[in-house]
Backbone bond lengths (Angstrom), bond angles and torsions (degrees), N, CA, C in turn:
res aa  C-N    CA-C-N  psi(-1)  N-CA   C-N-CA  omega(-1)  CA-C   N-CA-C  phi
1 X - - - 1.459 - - 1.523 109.43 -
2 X 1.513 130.89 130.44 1.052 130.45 -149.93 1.683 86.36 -91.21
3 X 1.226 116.51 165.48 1.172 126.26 172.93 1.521 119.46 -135.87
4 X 1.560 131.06 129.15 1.803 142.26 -158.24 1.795 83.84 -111.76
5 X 1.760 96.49 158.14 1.034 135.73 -176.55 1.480 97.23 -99.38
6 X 1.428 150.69 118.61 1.058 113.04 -177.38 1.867 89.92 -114.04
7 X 1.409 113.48 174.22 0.934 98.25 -139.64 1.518 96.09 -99.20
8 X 1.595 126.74 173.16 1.063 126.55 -165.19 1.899 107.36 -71.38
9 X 1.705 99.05 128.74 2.004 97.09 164.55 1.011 116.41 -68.10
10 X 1.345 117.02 178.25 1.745 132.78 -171.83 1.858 80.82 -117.34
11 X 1.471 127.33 86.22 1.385 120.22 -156.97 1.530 94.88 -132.23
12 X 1.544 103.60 166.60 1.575 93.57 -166.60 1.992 78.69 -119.42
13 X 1.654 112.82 -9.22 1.348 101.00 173.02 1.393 118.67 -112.98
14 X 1.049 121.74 140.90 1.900 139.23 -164.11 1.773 89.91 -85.65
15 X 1.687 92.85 115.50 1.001 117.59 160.60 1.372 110.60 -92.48
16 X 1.683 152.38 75.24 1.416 141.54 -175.60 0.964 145.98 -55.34
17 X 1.562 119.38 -19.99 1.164 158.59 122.38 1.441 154.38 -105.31
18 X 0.943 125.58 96.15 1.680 124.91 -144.81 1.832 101.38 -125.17
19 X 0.999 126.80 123.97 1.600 132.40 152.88 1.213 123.49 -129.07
20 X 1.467 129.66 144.54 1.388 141.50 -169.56 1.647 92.65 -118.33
21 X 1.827 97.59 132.04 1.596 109.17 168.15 1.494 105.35 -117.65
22 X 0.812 107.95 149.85 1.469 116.30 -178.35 1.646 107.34 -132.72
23 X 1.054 83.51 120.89 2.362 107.64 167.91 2.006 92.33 -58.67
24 X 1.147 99.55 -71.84 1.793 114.70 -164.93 1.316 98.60 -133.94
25 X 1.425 113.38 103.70 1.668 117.60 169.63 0.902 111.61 -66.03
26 X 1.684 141.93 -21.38 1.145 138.74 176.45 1.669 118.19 -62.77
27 X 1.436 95.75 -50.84 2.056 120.05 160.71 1.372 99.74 -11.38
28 X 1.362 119.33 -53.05 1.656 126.84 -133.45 1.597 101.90 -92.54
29 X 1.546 118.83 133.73 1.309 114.90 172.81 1.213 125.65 -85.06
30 X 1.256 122.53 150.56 1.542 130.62 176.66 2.003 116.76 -25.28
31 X 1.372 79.64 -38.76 1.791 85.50 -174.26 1.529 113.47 -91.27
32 X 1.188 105.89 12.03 1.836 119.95 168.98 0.921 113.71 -95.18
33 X 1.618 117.45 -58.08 1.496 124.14 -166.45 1.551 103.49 -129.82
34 X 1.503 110.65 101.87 1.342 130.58 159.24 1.989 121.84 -52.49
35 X 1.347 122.40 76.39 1.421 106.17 -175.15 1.545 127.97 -46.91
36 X 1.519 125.79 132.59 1.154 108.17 -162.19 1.388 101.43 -117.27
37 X 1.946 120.11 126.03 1.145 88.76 -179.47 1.590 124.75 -104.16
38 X 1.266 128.82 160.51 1.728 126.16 -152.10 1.839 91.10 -127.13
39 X 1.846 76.05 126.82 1.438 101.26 174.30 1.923 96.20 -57.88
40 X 1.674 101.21 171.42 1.543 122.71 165.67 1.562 101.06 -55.84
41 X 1.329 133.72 -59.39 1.432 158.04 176.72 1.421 96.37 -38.34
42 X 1.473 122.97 -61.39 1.257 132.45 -169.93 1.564 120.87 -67.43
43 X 1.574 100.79 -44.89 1.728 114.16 158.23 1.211 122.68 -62.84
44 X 1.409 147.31 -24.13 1.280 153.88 147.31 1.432 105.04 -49.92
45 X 1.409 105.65 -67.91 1.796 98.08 -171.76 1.540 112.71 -55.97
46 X 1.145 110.38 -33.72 1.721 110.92 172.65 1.433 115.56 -66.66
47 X 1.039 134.15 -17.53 1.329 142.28 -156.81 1.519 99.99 -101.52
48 X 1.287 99.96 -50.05 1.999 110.29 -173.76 1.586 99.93 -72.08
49 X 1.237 117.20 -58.77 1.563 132.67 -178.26 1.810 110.97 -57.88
50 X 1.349 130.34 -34.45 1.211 138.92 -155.24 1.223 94.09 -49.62
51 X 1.476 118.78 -70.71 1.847 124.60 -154.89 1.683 93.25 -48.01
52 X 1.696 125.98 -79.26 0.813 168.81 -146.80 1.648 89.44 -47.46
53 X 1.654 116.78 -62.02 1.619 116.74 -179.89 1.897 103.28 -72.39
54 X 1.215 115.38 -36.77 1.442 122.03 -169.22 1.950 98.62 -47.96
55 X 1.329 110.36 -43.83 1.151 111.39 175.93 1.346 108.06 -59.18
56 X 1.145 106.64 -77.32 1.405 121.06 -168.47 1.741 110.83 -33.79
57 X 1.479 109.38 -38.88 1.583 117.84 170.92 1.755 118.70 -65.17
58 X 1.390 97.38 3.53 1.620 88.85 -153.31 1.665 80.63 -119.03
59 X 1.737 122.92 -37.73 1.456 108.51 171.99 1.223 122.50 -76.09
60 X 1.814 115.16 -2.90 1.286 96.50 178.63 1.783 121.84 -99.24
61 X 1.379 96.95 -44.13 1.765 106.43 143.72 1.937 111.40 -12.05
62 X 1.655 101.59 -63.97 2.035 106.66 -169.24 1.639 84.19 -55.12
63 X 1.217 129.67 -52.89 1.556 129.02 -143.30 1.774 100.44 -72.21
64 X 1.515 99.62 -67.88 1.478 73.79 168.56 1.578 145.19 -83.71
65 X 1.384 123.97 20.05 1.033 135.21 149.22 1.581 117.88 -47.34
66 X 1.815 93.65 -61.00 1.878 102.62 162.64 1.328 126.07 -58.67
67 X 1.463 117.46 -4.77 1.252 114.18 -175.49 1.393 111.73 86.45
68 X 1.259 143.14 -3.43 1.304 131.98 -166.98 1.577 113.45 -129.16
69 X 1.643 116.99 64.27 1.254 114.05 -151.92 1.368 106.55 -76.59
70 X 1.103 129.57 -26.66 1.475 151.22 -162.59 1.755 107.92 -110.93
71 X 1.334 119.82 103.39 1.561 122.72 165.93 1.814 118.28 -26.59
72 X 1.200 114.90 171.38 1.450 102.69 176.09 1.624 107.28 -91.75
73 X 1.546 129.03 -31.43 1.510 146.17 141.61 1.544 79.48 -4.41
74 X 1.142 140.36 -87.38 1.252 141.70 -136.09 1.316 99.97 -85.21
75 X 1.311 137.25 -71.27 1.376 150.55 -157.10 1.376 107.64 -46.72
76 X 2.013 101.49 -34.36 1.368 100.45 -164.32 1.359 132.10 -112.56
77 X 1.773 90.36 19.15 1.485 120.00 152.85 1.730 128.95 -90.37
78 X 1.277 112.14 -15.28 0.942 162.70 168.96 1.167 101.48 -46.89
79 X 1.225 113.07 -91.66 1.952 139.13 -170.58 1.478 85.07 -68.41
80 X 1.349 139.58 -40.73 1.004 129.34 -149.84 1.760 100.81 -83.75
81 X 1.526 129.48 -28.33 0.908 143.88 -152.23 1.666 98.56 -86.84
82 X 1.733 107.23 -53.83 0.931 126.71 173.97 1.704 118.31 -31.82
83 X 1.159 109.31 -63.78 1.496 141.73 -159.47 1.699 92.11 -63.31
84 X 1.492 114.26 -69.92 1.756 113.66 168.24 1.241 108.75 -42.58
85 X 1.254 135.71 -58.33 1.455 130.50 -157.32 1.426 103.67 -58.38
86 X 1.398 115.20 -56.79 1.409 124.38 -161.77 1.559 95.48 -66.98
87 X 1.510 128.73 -62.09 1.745 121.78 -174.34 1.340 104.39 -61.58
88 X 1.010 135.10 -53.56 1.395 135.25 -179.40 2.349 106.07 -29.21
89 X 1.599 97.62 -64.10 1.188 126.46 -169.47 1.731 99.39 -67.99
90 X 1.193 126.72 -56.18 1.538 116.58 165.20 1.256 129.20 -46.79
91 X 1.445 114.85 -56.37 1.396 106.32 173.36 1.688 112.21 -62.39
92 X 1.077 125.47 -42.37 1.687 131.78 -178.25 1.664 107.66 -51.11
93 X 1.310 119.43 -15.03 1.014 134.21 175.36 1.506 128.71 -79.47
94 X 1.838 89.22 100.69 1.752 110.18 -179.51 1.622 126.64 -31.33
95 X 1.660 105.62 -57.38 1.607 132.74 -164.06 1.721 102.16 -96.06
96 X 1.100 113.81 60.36 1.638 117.74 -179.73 1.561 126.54 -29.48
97 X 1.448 107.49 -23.60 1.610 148.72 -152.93 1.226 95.38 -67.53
98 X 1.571 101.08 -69.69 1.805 116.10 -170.12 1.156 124.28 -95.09
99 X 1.043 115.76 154.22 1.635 133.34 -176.10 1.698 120.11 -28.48
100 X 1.008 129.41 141.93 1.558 119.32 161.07 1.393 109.26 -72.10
101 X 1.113 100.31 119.92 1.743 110.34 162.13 1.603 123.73 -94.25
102 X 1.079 91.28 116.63 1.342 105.94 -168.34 1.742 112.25 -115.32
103 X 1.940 124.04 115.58 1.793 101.89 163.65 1.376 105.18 -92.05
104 X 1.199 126.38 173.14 1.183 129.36 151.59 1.786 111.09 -135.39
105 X 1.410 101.99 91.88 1.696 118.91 -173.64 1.161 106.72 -57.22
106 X 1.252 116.08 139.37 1.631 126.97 -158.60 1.361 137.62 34.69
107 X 1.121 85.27 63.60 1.707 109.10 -175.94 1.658 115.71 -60.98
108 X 1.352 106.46 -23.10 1.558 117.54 174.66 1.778 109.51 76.19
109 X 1.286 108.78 -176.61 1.022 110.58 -165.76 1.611 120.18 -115.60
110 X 1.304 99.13 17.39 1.682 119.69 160.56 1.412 109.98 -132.77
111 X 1.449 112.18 35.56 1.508 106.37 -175.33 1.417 135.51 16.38
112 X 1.621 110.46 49.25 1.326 127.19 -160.16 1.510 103.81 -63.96
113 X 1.434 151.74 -5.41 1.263 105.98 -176.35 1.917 98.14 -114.83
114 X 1.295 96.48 -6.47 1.651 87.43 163.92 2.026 120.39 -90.68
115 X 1.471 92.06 -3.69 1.281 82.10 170.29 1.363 115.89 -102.70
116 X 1.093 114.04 13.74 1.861 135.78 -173.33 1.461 106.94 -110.02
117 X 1.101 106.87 9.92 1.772 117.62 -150.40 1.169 140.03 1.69
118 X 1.432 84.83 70.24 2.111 99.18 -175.55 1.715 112.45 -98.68
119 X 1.454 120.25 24.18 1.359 135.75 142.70 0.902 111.43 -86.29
120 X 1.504 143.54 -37.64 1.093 136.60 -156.83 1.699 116.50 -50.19
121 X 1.034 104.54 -80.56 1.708 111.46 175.39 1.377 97.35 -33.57
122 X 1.207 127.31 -65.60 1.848 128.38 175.40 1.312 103.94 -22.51
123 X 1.357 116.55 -63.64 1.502 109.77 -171.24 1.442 133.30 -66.35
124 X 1.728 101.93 -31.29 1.647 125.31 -179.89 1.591 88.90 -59.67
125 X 1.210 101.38 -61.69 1.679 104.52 -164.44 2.142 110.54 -46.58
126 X 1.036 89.73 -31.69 1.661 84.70 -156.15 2.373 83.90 -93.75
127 X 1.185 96.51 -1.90 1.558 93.19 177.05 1.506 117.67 -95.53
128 X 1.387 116.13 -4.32 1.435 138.58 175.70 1.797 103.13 -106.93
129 X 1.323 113.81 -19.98 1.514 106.91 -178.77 1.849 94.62 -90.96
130 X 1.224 105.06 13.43 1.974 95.20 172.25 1.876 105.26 65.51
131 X 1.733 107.91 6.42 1.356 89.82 166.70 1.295 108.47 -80.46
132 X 1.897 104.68 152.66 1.449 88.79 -170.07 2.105 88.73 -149.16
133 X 1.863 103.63 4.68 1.348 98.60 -175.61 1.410 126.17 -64.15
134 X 1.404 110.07 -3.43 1.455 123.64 173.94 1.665 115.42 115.01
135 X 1.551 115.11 166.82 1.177 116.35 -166.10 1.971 105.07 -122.43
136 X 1.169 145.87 95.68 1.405 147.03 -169.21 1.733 85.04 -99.84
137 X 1.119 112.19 106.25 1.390 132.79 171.57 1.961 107.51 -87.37
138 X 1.069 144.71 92.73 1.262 126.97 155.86 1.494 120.36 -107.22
139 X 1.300 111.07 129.15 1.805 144.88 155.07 1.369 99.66 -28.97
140 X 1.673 136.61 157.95 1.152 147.42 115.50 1.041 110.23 -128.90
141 X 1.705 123.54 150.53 1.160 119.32 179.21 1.841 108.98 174.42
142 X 1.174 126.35 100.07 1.658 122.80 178.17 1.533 110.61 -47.32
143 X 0.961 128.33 -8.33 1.511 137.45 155.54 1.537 121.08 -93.93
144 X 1.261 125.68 45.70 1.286 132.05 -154.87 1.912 91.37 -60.99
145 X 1.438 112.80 147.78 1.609 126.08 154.02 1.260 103.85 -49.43
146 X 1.345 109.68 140.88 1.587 108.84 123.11 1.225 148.98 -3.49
147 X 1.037 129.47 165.29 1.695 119.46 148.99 1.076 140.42 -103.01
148 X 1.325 96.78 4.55 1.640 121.42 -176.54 1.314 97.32 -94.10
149 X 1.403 111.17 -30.66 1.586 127.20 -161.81 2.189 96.91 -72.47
150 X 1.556 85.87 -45.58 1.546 97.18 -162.51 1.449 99.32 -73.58
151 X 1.514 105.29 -43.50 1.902 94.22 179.31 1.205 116.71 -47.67
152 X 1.906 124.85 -40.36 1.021 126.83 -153.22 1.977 105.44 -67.30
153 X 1.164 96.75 -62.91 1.776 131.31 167.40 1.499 97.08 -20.83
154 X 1.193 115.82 -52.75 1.319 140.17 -169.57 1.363 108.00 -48.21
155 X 1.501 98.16 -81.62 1.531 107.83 -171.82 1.847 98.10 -67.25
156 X 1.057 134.48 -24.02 1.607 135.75 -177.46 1.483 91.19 -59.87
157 X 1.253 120.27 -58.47 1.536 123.50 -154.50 1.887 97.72 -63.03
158 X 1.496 109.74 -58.39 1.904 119.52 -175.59 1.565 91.81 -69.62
159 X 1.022 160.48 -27.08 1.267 154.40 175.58 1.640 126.39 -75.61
160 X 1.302 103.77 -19.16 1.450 107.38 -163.55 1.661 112.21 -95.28
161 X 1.599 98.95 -6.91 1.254 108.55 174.10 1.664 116.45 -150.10
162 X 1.457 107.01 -173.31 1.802 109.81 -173.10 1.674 103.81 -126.78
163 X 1.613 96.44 44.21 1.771 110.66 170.54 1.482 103.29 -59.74
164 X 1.472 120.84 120.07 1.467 122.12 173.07 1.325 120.58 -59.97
165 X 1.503 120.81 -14.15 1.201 106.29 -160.26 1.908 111.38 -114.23
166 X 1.241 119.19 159.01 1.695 82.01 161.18 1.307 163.86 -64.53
167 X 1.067 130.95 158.87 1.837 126.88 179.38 1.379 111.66 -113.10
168 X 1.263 112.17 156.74 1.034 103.47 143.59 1.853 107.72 -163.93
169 X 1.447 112.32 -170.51 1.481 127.35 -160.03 1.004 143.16 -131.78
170 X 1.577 115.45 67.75 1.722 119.95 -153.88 1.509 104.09 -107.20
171 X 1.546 115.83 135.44 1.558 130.12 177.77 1.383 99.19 -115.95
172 X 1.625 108.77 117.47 1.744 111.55 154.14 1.392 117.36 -96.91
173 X 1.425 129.83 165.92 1.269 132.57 177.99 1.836 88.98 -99.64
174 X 0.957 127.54 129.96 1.008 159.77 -165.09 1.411 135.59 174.82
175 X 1.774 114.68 138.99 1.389 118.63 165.98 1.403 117.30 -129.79
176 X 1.381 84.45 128.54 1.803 116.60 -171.87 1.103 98.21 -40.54
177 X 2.056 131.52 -41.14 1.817 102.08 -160.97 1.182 104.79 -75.13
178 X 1.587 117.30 -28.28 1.787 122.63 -174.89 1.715 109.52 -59.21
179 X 1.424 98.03 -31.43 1.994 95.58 -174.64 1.861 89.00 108.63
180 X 1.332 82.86 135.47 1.761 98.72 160.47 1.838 113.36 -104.16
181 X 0.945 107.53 150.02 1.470 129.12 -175.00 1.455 114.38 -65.50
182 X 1.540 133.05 45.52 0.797 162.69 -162.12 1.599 123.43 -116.40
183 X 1.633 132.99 107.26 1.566 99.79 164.06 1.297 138.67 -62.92
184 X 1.203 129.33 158.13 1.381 135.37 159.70 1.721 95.34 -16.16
185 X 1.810 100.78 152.60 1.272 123.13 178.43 1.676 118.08 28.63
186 X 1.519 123.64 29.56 1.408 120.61 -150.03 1.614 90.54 -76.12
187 X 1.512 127.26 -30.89 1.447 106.73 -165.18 1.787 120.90 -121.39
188 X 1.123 118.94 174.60 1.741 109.70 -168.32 1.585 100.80 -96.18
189 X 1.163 119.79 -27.19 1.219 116.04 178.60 1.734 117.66 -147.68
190 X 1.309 107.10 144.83 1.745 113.12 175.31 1.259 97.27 -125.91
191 X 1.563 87.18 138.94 1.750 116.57 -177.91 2.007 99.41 -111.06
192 X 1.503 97.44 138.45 1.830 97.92 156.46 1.424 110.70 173.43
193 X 1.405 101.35 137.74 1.493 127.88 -169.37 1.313 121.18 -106.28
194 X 1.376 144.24 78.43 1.125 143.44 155.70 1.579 92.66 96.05
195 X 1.187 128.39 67.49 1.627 139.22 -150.96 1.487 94.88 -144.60
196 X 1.306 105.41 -53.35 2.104 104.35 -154.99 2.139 91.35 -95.05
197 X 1.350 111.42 25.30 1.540 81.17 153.61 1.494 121.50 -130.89
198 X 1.522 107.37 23.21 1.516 134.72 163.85 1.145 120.91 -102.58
199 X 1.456 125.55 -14.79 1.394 120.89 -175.98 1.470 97.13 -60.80
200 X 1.511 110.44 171.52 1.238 125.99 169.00 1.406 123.69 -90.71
201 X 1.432 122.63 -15.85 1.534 119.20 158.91 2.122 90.53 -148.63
202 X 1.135 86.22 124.12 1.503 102.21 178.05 1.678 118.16 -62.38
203 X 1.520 91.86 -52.10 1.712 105.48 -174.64 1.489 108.78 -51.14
204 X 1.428 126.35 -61.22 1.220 145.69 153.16 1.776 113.27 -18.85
205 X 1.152 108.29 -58.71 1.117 124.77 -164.82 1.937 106.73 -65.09
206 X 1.328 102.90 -57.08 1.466 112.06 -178.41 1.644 100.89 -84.84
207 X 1.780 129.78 7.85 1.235 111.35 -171.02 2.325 74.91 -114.22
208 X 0.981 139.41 -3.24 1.415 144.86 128.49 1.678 120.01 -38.74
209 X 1.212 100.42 -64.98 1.627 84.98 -179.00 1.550 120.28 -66.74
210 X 1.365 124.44 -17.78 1.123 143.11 -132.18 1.627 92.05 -102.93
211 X 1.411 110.63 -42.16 1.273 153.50 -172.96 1.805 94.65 -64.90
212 X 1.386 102.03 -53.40 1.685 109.16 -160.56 1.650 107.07 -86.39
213 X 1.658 127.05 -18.36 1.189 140.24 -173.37 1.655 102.46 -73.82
214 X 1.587 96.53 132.37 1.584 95.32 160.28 1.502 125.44 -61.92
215 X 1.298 131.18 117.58 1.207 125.95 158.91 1.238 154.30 13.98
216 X 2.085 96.07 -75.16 1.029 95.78 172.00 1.981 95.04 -116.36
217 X 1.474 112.50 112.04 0.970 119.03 157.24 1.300 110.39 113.87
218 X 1.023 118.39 13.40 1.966 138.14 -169.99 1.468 106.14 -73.00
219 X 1.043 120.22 84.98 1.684 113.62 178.15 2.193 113.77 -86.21
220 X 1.627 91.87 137.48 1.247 99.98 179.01 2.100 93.92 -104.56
221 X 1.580 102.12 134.70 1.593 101.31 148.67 1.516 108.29 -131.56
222 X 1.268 101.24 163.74 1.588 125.58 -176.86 1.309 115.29 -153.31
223 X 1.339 116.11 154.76 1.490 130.63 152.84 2.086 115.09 -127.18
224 X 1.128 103.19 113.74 1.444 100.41 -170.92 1.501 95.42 -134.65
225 X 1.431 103.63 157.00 1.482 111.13 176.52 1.321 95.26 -98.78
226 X 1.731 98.55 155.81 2.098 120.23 -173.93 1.192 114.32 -122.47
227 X 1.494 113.34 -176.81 1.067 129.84 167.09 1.831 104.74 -70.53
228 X 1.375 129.93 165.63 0.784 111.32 162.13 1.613 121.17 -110.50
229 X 1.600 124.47 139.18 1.400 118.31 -154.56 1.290 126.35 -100.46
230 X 1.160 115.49 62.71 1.873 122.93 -170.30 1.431 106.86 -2.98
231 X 1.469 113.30 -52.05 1.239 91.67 -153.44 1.778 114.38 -82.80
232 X 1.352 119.70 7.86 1.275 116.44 175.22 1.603 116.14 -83.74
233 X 1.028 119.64 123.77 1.435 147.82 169.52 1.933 102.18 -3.73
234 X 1.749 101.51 -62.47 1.275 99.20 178.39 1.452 125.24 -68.98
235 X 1.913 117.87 -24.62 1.261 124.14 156.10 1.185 156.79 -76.71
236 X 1.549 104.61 -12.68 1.117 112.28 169.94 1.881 124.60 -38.85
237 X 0.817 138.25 -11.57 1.168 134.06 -132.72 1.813 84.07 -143.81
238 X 1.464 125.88 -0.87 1.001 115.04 162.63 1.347 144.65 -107.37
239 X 1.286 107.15 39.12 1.470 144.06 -157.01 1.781 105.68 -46.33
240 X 0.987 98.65 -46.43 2.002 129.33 -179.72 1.465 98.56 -46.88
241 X 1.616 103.47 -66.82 1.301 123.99 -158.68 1.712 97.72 -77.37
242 X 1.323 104.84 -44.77 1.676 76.61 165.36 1.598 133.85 -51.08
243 X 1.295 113.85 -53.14 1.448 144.31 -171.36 1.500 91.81 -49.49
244 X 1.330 137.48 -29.73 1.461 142.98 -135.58 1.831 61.77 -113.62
245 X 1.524 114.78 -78.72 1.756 89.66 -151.81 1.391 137.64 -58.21
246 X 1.038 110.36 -4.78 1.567 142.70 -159.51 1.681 99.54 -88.17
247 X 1.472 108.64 -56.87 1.525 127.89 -175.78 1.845 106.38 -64.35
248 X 1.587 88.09 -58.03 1.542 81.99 -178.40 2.151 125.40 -84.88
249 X 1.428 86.92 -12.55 1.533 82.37 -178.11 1.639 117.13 -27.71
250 X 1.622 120.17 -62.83 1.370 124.55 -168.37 1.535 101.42 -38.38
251 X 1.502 107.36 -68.56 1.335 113.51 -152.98 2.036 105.74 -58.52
252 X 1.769 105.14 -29.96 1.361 89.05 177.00 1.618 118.51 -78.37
253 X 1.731 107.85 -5.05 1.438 97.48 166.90 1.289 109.62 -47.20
254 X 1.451 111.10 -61.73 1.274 118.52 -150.38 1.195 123.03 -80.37
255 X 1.792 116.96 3.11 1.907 107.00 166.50 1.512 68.00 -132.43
256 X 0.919 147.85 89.51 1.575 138.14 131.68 1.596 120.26 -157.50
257 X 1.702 109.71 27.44 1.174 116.94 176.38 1.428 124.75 64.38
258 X 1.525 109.81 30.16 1.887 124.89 167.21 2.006 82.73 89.04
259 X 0.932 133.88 -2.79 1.563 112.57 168.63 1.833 119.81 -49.12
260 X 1.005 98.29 145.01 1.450 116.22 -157.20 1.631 109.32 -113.25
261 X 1.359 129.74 100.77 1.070 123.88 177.35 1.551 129.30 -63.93
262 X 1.683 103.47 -23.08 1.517 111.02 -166.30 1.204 112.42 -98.29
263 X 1.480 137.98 31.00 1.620 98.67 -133.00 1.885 77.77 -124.77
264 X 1.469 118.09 153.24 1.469 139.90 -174.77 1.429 99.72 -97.65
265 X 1.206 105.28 81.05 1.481 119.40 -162.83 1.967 101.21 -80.32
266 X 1.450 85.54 -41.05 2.146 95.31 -154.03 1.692 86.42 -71.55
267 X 1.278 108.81 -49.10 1.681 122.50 165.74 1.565 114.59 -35.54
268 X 0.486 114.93 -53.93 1.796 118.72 178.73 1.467 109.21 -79.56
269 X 1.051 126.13 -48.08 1.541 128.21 171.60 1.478 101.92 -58.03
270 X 1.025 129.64 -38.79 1.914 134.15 -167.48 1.945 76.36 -67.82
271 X 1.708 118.77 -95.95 1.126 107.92 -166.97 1.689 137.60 -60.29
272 X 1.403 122.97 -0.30 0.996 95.98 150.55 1.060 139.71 -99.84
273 X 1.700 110.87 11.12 1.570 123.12 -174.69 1.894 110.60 -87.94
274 X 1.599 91.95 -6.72 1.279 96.67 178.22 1.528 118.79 85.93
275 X 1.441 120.81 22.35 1.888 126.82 -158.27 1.762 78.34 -63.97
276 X 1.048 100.92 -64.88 1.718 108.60 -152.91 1.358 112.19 -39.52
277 X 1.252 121.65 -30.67 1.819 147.00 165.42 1.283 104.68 -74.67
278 X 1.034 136.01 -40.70 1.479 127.82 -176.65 1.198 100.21 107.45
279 X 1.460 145.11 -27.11 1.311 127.94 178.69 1.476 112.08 -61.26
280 X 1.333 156.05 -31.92 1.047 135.93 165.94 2.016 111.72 -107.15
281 X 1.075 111.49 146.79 1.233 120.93 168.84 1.411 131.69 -118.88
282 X 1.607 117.01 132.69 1.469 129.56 -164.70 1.906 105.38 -77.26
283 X 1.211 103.49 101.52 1.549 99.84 -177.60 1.714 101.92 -85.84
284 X 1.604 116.94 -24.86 1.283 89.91 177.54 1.335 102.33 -178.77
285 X 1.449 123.91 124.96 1.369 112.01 -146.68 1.938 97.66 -147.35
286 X 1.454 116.42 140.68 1.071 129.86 -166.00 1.785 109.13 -124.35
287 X 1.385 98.51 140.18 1.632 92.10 145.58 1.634 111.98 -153.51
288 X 1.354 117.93 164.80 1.432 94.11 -135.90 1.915 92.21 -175.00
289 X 1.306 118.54 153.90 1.855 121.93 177.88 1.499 70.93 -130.52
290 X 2.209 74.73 140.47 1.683 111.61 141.50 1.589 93.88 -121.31
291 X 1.047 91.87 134.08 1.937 97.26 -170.36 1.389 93.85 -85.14
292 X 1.238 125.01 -22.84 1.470 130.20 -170.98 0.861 137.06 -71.35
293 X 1.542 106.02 -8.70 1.403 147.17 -161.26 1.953 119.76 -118.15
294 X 1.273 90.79 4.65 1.580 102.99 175.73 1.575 107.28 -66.31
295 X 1.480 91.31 141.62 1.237 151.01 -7.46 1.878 124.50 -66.52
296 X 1.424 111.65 -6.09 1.090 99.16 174.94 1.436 127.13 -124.37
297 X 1.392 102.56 52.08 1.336 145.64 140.24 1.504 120.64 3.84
298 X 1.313 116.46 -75.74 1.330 120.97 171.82 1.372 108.65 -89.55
299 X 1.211 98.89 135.92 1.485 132.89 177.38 1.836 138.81 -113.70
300 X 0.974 121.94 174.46 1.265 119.64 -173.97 1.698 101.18 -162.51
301 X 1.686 107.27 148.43 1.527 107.27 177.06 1.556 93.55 -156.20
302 X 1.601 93.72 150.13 1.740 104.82 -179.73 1.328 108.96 -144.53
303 X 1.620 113.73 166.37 1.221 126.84 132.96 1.252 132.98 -124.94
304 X 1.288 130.36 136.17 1.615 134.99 -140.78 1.202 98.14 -135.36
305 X 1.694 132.36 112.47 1.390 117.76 172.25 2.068 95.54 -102.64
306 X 1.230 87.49 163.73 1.914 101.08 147.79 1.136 120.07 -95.82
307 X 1.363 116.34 159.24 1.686 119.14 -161.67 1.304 87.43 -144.69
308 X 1.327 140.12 -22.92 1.424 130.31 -164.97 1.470 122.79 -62.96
């Protein structure tokens, strides 16, 4: 069965591995399968890289079949990230009255990290701090869920805990580089997981969230995979693993939905949040391998308030 490249989205969620099979490629309409065409440069890197990702496509496929696409290394930076952002962002919170507003950009289209329950602790935590003004959870994502998807998410999210106050669970179809329909500073906290190295312009993208954070006290968290940075103490020594992201980036553009192996993600979030100015501040910041997770292996996680 022949198998298409399909071609990279303009997506605000990281597809990391992606393949299209086809019964009859002919079957398939124009608006399914985008033909992509590949430089000489691009056919080499596919050619050297093929065996090497073919695997890699075939253990990650078993994993999420099992449900467990993501290591716990990851998951449990994750929940952990979650949990700061949200207490951090409640207490920082002027209007005690109303709800926490919370996005979490690229929520995907199985609302994987609330159905993985990496709010959970987030919520216990802020249900022991006696907040009780409520939780307004909203989705973004150009792959919006379902509604079957969102009911489910739904009741996972009000079920998974004994938060006094209300919740609730709204998904827009939206993309972060275009801007969501949102005012200035509308929310207390932004959530996102392996999101900002698929966007289609990054700068844009994090100068959007940045855009959507309250002011005074608006915390952003994340976990995203990086470039890796020789010159840090713990990297030096990963010279290989650089050479590997550099070589393969193209080819994972092109079956992994525009994901980006190289990109100085925690770096760009530091300057456009303004740390170096003092308008934003680093509450807590990681970098860190899931080897399990190759090629995108090295990682990075934060929490970012505003101070302005």
């Amino acid at each position: 069965m022949p198998f298409h490249i399909v071609a990279p989205k303009t997506s605000s969620r990281s597809n990391h591995l992606s393949i299209y099979q086809s019964q009859d490629p002919s079957s398939e309409s124009e608006k399914d399968i985008e033909s992509t065409s590949l430089t000489r440069r691009e056919v080499a890197i596919l050619a050297i890289g093929g065996l090497a990702y073919g695997k890699v496509v075939s253990v990650a496929i078993s994993k999420i079949k099992r449900g467990d696409a993501y290591p716990p290394e990851h998951e449990s930076r994750v929940a952990n990230v979650f949990k700061r952002t949200l207490v951090e962002a409640a207490a920082a919170k002027i209007d005690q009255d109303r709800p926490l507003r919370i996005l979490e950009v690229g929520i995907g289209s199985s609302c994987r990290t609330i159905m993985r329950g990496l709010y959970d602790d987030a919520i216990a935590a802020l249900s022991k701090s006696d907040f009780s003004a409520g939780i307004d959870l909203v989705g973004a994502d150009i792959d919006a869920p379902s509604q079957d998807t969102i009911k489910d998410a739904k009741e996972r999210l009000i079920g998974s805990s004994d938060f006094a106050g209300p919740m609730s669970l709204n998904v827009v179809s939206a993309d972060l580089v275009e801007g969501l329909s949102f005012p200035d500073g509308y929310f207390d906290a932004i959530t996102c997981s392996l999101v900002l190295c698929s966007v289609s312009d990054q700068p844009a993208a994090v100068r959007e969230i940045n855009r959507l954070l309250n002011r005074k006290g608006g915390t952003l968290g994340y976990v995203e995979h990086v470039a890796i940075n020789l010159e840090n103490e713990s990297e030096k020594d990963q010279s290989f693993m650089e050479f590997q992201q550099r070589t393969l980036d193209p080819l994972q553009q092109l079956v992994a939905h525009n994901c980006h192996l190289h990109r100085d993600t925690d770096r760009l979030i530091s300057e456009l949040f303004g740390v170096q100015r003092g308008v934003g501040e680093i509450l807590q910041s990681e970098r860190f391998f899931v080897n399990d997770m190759w090629p995108v292996s090295c990682q990075c996680s934060g929490v970012v308030r505003l101070n302005a």
